[in-house]
N, C-alpha and C positions, 0 to 999 in steps of 0.2 A: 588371787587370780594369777592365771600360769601368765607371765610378760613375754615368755618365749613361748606359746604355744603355735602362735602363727609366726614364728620368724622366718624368713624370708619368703614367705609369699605374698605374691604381686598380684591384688585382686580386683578388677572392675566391678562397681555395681552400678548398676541403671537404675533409675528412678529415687536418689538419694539427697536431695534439697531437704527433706522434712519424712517424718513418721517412721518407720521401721527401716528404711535402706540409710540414713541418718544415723540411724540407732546404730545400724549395726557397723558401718563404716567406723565410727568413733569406737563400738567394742572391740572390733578386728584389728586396728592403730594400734589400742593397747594390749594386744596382747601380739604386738609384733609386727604386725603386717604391715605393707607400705600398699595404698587404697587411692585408687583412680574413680574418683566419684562424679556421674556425669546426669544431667538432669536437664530439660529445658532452661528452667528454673536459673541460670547460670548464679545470678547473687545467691541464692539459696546453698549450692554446692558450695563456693567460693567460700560462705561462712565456716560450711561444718569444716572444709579444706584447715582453715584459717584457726579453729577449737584445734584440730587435732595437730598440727604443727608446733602448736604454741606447747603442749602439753611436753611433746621429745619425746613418745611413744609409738613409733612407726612414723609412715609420713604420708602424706595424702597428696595429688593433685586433682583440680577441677578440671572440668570437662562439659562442654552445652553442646545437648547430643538430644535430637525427636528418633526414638525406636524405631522408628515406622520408615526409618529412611536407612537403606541398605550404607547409604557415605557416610551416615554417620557414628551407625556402631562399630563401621570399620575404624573409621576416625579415632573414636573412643579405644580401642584395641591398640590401635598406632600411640596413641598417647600414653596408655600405660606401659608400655615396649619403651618408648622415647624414654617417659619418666623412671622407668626401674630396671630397664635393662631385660624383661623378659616381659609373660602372661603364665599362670599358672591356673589362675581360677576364677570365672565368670560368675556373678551372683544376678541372675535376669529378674529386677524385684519393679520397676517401672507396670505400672497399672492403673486403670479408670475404673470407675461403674458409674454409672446413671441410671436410676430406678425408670424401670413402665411396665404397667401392667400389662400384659400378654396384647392383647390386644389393641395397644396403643403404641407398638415399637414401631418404629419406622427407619427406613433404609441409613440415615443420618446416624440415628442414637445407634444400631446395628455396627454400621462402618467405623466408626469413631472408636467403640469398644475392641471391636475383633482387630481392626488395625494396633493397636497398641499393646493389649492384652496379649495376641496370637501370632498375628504378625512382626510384631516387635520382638517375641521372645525365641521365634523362627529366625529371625537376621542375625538377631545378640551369637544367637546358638552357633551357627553358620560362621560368622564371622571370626568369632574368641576362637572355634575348630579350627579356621584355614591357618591362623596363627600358632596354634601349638601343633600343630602338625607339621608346618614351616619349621618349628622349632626346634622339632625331632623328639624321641621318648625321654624324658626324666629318670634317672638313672634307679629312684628308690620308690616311689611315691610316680602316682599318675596325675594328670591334668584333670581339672573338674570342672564343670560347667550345673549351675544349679539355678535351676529357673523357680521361683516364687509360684505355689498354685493356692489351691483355697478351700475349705470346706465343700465350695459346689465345686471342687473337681472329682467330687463323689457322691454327689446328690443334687439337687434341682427346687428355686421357689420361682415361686409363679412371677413376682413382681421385676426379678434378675433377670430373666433369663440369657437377655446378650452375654452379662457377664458369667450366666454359667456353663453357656456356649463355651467361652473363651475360656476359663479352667480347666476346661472337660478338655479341650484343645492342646493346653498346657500337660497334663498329664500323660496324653499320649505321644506330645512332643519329649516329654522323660523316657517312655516306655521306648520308644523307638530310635528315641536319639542313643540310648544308652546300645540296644543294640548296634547302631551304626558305628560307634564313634569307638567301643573297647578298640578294635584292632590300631587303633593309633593311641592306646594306651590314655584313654578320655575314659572318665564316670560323669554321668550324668544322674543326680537327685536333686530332689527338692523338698520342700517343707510348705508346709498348708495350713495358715493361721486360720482361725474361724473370729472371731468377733473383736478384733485390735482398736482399741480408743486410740486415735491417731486423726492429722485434720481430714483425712479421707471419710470416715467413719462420722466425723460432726458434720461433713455436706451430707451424707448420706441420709443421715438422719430427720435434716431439713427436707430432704428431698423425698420423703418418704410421707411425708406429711403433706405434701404439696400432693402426691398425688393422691390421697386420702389413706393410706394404711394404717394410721395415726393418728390421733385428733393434736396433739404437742409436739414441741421437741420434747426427747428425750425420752419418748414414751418408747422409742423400738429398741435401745439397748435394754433396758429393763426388762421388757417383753424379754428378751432373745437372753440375759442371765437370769431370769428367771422359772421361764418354761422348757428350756431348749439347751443351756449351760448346765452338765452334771454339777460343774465346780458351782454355781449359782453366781459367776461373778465374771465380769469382762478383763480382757486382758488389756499389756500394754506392750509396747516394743520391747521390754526388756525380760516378757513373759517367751519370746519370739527370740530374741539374739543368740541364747546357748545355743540351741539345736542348729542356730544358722552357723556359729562358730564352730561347732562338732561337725558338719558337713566341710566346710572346709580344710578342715585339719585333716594329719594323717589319720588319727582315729577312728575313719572312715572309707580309708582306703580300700577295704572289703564289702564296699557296698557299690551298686547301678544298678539304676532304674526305679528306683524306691521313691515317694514320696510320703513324707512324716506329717502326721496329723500333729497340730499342737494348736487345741481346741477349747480344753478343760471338759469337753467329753460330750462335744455333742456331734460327731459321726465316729459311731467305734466300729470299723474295718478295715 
């Protein structure tokens, strides 16, 4: 592994107590970067804060930050400025789902998803911009901001559908944030996991049973690497971290508006 491949960049991610914004917080550490990890979850961040300090491979602070609140992704923004002296690169990875069948959503399970999901990653977006814009153009390399989408932000299941509302949302917050933001020297991409075993993915799975899609646990990953996985097999955060590392690095610097499937092959478009 490259130890300098993210060196000095100064990165926030949302939604990083547990499963892939965790992963990747700790990948991006070691290979350089110094990571502003913010989460309701406050003990949660403070842990992986606390792995990655101890390690002496970049450096982290914690951050208890709700998406959904314009104060506090500013707050979050502030705090990685405060902590490293600048902001270079947004990672928008904070996210819900709660399963209902089409006909059982209600304005509750709707509002809860879309607020966090789309409006959360609207604020993140907004806010990480007013500060590197504040900050003025990067002399070699531009600012980034990369919002988290998902398999259904290019396709649709009946039992999702808030949450595929809220990717479908996500996506076009890429496509047009990327246009808005280039002339202040900002790329906006993202990356789109499709079936992550992470603790998101084991509620999920409970919750899919409960509303009858399933007769067990563990019966819809299997389904889903079975019928619907080309690779025939589920992934994990660490299946998800490269691509997340390759977006942040210069590497990438010739790409906006793009989001990358990393799936094992089950939407190829």
């Amino acid at each position: 592994m490259d130890t300098k491949r993210l060196a000095g960049k100064n990165i926030l991610i949302t939604g990083a107590a547990q499963g892939m914004g965790a992963a990747n917080a700790e990948y991006f550490a070691m290979q350089g970067a110094n990571v502003c990890i913010g989460d309701l979850n406050l003990e949660g961040v403070e842990a992986v804060a606390e792995r990655i300090n101890a390690r002496g491979n970049g450096k982290a602070v914690a951050v208890k930050m709700d998406v959904t609140r314009r104060a506090d992704n500013s707050a979050a923004v502030a705090r990685t400025v405060e902590a490293f002296g600048s902001i270079n690169i947004a990672l928008l990875n904070a996210g819900v789902n709660k399963p209902r069948m089409f006909m059982d959503i209600d304005e509750d399970n709707w509002d809860m998803i879309m607020n966090i999901n789309a409006k959360g990653v609207l604020l993140g977006m907004q806010e990480a911009a007013r500060q590197m814009i504040a900050q003025g153009p990067m002399d070699d390399h531009p600012y980034k901001i990369i919002p988290v989408g998902s398999i259904v932000s290019r396709t649709a299941f009946l039992d999702v559908v808030p949450y595929c509302c809220s990717k479908y949302a996500v996506l076009a917050m890429i496509i047009g944030g990327a246009k808005a933001l280039w002339q202040h020297k900002i790329t906006v991409n993202g990356y789109a996991p499709g079936v992550v075993k992470t603790e998101l993915w084991e509620q999920l799975d409970k919750d899919l049973v409960e509303i009858g899609m399933f007769e067990k646990e563990g019966q819809s990953m299997d389904h889903l690497a079975q019928t619907m996985i080309l690779m025939k097999k589920l992934s994990t955060p660490d299946d998800v971290k490269g691509t997340a590392a390759f977006l942040c690095s210069n590497e990438s610097d010739y790409m906006t508006g793009q989001l990358i499937m990393i799936d094992g092959g089950m939407i190829m478009q």
